[in-house]
C-alpha positions as CSV (number, residue, x, y, z in Angstrom):
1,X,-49.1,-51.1,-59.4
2,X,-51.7,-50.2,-61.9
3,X,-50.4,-47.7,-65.3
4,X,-53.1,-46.2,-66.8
5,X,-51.8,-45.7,-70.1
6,X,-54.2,-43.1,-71.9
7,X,-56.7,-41.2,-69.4
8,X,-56.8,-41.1,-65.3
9,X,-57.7,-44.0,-63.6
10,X,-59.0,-44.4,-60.1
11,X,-58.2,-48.8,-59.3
12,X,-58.4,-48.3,-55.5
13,X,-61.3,-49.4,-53.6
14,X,-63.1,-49.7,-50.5
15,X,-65.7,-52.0,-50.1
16,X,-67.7,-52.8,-47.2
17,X,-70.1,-55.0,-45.8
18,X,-72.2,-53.7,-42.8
19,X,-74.6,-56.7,-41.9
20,X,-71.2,-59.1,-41.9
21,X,-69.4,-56.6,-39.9
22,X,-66.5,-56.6,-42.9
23,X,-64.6,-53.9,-44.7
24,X,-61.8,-54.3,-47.3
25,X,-59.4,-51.9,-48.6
26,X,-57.3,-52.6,-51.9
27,X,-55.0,-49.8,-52.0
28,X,-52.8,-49.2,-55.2
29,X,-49.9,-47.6,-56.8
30,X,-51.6,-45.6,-59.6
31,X,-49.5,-43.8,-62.4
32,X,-51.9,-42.0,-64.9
33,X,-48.8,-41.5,-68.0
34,X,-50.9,-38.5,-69.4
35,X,-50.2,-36.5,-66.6
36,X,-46.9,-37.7,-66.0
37,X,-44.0,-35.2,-66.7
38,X,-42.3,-36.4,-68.8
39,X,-38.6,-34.1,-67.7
40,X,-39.1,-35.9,-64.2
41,X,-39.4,-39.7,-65.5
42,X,-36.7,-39.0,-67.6
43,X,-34.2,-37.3,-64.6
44,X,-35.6,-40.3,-62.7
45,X,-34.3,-42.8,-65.4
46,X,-31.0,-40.7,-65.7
47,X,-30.6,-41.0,-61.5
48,X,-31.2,-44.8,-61.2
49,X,-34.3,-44.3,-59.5
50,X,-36.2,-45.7,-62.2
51,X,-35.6,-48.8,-64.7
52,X,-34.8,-47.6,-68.2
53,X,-37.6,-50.6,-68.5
54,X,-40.3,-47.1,-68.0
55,X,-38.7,-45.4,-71.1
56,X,-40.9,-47.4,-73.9
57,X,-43.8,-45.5,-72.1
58,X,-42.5,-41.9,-72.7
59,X,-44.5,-40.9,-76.0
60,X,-47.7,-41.2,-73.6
61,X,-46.8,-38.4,-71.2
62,X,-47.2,-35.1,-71.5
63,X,-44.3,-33.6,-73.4
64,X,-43.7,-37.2,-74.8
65,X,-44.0,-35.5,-78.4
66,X,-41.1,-32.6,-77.9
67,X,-38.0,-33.1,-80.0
68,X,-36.2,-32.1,-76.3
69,X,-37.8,-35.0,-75.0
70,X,-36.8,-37.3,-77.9
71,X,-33.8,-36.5,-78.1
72,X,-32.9,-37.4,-74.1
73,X,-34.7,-40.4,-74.5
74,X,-32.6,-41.9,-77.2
75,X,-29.8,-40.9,-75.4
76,X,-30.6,-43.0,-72.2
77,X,-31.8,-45.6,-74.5
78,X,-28.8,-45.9,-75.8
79,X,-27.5,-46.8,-72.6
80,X,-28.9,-50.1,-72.9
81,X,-26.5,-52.7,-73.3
82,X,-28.4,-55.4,-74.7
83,X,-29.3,-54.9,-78.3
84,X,-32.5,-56.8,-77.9
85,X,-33.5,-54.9,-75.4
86,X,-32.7,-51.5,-76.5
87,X,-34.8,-52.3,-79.8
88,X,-37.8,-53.4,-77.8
89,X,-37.4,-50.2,-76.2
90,X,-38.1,-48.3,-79.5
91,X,-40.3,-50.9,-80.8
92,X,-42.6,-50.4,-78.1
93,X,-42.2,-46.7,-77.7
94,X,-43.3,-46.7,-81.5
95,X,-46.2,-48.4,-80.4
96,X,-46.8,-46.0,-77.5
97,X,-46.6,-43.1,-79.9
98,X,-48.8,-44.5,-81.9
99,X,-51.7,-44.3,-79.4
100,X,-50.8,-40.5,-78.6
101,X,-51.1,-39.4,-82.2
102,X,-46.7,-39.2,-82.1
103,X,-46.1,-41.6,-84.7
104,X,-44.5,-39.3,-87.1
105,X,-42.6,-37.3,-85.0
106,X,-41.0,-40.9,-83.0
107,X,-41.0,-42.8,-86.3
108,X,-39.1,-39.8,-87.9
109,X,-36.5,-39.2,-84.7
110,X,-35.7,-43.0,-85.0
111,X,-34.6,-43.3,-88.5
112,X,-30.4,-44.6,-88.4
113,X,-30.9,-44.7,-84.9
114,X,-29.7,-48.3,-83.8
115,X,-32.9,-50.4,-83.7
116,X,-32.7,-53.6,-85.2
117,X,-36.0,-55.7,-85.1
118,X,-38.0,-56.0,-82.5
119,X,-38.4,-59.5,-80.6
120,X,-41.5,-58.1,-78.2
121,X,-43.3,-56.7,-82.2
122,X,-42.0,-59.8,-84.1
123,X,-43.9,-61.7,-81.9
124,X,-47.2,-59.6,-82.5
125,X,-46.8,-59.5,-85.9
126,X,-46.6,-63.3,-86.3
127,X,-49.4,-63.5,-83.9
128,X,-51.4,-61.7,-85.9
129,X,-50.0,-63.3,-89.1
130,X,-51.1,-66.8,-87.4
131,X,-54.4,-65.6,-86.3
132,X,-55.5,-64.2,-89.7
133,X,-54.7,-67.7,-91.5
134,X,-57.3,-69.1,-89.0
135,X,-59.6,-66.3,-89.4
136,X,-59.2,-66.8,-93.5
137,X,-60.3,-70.4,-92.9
138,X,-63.1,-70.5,-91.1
């Protein structure tokens, strides 16, 4: 499965060979978030049909800015019953939102709400902290 995060993408290809006599095909799942509604990944997450794993991606769709939207998403969030998990959730849907110009709006909707740190950002950030000391020396 290929996500195009920002944009449409197009990862499926045919490719062919006449003088060998040989054609491939490499057919994929595509999901383009920005046109993705956002009410139907949402009912989708609420109805088991999709992982609450989806949920960090929500900011990039197409209503992924609405209070409405939010608001639902927090609550299925909260459904999570690891901690861990549940703040990597809104670590990386912080992230997300980010990228779609939402920060303030997420950022703002997540204050109180129960996120402790982040073990998926914690990791970047002390990546970064570690690659900047190098950087500094050389």
């Amino acid at each position: 499965m290929v996500v195009n995060l920002t944009g449409r993408g197009s990862a499926s290809r045919r490719m062919e060979w006449p003088a060998a006599g040989l054609t491939t095909h490499l057919g994929v799942v595509e999901r383009n978030l920005v046109g993705e509604n956002d009410d139907d990944l949402l009912a989708g997450v609420e109805a088991g049909r999709l992982a609450r794993a989806v949920l960090p991606w929500v900011p990039l769709t197409a209503g992924g800015g609405r209070k409405t939207v939010i608001s639902r998403w927090k609550r299925l969030a909260a459904g999570e019953p690891d901690a861990r998990t549940r703040s990597d959730y809104a670590g990386l849907a912080l992230v997300f939102a980010e990228k779609a110009k939402r920060k303030a709006v997420w950022t703002k909707a997540l204050e109180g709400w129960s996120v402790t740190e982040s073990s998926v950002v914690h990791e970047w950030i002390k990546q970064g902290v570690v690659e900047g000391r190098a950087e500094a020396r050389s």
